[in-house]
C-alpha positions in Angstrom: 198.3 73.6 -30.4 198.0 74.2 -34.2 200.9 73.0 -36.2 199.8 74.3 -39.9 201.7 77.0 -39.6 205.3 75.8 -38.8 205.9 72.4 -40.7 209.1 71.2 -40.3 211.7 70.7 -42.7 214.0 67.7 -42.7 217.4 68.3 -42.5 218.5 65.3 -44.3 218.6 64.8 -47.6 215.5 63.4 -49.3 215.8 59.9 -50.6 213.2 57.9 -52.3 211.1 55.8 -49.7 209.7 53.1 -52.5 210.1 52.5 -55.9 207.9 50.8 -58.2 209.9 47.2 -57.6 210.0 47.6 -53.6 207.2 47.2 -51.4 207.0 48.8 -48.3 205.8 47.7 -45.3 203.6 50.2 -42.7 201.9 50.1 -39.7 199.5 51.5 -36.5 199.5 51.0 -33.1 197.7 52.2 -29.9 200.8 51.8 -27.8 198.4 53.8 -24.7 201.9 55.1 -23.5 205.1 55.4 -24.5 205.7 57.8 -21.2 207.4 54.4 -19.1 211.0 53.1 -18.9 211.3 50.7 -21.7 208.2 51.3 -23.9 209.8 52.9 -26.9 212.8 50.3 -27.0 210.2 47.8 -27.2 207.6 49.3 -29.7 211.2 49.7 -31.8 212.1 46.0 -31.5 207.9 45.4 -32.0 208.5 47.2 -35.6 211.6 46.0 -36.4 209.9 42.1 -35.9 207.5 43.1 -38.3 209.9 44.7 -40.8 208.2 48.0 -40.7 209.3 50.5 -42.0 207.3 53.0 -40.8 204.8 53.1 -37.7 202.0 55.5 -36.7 201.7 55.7 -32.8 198.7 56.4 -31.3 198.3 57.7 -27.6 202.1 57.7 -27.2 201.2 60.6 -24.0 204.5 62.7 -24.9 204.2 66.3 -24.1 205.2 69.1 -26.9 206.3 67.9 -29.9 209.7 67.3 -31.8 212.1 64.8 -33.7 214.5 62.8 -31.7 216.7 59.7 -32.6 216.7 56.2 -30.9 219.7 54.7 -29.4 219.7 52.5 -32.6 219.0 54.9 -35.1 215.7 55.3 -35.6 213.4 58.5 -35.7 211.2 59.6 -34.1 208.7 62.5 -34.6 206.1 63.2 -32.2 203.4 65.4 -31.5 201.2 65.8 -28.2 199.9 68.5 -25.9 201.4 72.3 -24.4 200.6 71.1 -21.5 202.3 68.1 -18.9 198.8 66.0 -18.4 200.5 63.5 -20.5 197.4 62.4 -21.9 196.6 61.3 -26.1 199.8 62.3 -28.4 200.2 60.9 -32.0 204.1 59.3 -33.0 205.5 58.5 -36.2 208.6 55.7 -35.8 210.9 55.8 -39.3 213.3 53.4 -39.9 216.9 54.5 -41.1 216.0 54.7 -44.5 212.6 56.0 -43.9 214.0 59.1 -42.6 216.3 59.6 -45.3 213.3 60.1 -47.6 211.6 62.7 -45.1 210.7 66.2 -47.1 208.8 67.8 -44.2 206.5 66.8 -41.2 204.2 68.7 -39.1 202.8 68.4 -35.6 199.6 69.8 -35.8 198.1 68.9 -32.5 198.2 66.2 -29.8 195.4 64.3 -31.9 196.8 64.7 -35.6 200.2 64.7 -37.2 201.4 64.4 -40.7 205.0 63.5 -42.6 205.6 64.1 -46.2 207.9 62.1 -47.8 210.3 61.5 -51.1 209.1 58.2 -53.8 211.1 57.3 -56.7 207.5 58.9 -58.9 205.0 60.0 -56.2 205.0 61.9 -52.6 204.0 60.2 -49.8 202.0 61.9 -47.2 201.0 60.2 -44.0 198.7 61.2 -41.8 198.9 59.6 -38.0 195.5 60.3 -36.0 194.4 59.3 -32.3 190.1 59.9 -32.4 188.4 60.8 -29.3 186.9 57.9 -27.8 183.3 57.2 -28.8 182.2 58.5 -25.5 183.8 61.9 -25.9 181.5 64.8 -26.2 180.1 65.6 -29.7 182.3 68.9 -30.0 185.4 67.1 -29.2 184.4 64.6 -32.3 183.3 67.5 -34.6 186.5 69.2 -33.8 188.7 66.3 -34.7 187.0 65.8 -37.9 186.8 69.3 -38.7 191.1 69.7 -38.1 191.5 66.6 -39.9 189.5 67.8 -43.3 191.6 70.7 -42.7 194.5 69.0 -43.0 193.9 66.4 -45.4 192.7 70.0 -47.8 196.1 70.9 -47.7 197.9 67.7 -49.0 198.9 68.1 -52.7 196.5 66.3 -55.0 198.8 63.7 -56.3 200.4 62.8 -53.4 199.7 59.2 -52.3 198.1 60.0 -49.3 197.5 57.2 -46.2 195.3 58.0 -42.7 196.3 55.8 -40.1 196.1 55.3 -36.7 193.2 54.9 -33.7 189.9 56.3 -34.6 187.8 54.2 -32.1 185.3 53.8 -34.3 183.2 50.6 -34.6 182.2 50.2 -38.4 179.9 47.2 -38.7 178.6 46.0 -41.4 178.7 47.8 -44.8 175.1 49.3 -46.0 174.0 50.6 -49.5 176.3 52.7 -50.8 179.6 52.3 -49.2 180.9 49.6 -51.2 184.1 51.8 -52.5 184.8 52.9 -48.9 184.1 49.8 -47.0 185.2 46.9 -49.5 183.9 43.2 -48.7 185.5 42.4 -45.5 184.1 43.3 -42.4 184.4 42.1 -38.5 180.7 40.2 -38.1 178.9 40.9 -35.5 179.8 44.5 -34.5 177.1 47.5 -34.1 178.3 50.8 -35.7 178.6 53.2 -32.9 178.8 57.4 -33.2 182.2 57.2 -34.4 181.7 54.5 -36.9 179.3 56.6 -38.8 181.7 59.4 -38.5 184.7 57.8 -39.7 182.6 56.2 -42.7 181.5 59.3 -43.9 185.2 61.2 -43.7 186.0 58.2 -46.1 183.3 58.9 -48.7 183.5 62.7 -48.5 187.8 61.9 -48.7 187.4 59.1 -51.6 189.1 56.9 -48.6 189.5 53.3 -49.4 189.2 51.5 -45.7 192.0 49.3 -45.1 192.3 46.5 -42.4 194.3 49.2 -39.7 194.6 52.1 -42.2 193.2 54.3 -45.0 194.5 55.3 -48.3 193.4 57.4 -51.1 193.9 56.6 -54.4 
């Protein structure tokens, strides 16, 4: 599934998701399935304990992809395979007001999903990934990173622009030249693996500034 060419439009009319006097909180989670009785009720209440506005679901393991409405109002727009092995699948869960600011989203496969939306002076685009584990085969890695530059070529240039979610990547510590990309705090005593090294380099080739749980370009 390639979702490039049919991005959806929201139906609602855009409002602004921040302004320069409101902070807004977002977050990532591997839920590794919302396909059980129960699970999305609780990864809502989750977010709502956390006052998130918006959260990025990885490995939600929902088949297809489309926009459907909680039983207490929130959205949620989802992305995962044709086919019913119920297996990876990328969420995004918007609060009420969230999804009044929605412009467009677009479901691009069962690994990578993005949502454009309204700011009082700047777009917000979100990217929500799910990586292949670090023991997938190499083309299943080079293919992910290849459809996400892809996609993040076809963001507008002064969007804010955030990648978030699962990349199962191990960083490490930070070596000589990766100061921008890394920053100063690190999780001591972990090896970079494979997909460490890849996810560094999407973030110096993207001007990505590495965040505890996500990524965003200034």
């Amino acid at each position: 599934m390639t979702g490039m060419s049919r991005s959806r439009e929201a139906r609602t009319q855009s409002k602004p998701l921040a302004t320069p006097k409101a902070s807004v909180m977002v977050g990532c989670w591997n839920v590794r399935t919302m396909f059980s009785v129960g699970e999305t009720a609780q990864i809502v209440e989750e977010a709502k304990k956390y006052k998130l506005r918006i959260l990025g679901i990885s490995e939600c393991r929902w088949a297809g992809f489309g926009r459907l409405k909680t039983a207490t109002g929130e959205t949620i727009l989802y992305s995962g395979r044709d086919d019913d092995m119920h297996q990876s699948g990328v969420a995004l869960l918007l609060d009420k007001a969230a999804a009044r600011s929605l412009i467009e989203w677009d479901p691009f496969n069962d690994r990578i999903m993005t949502a454009r939306l309204n700011s009082r002076y700047i777009k917000t685009t979100i990217v929500q990934v799910y990586a292949p584990t670090n023991d997938a085969e190499s083309e299943a890695k080079d293919d992910f990173y290849d459809q996400l530059q892809s996609v993040l070529e076809a963001v507008p240039k002064h969007d804010l622009l955030i990648v978030m979610g699962d990349c199962n990547a191990k960083v490490g510590q930070r070596e000589e030249g990766e100061e921008k990309p890394i920053g100063k705090y690190q999780l001591s005593g972990w090896v970079r693996n494979d997909n460490g090294e890849r996810f560094v380099n999407f973030c110096v080739m993207n001007d990505l500034l590495r965040a505890t749980s996500c990524n965003y370009r200034e």
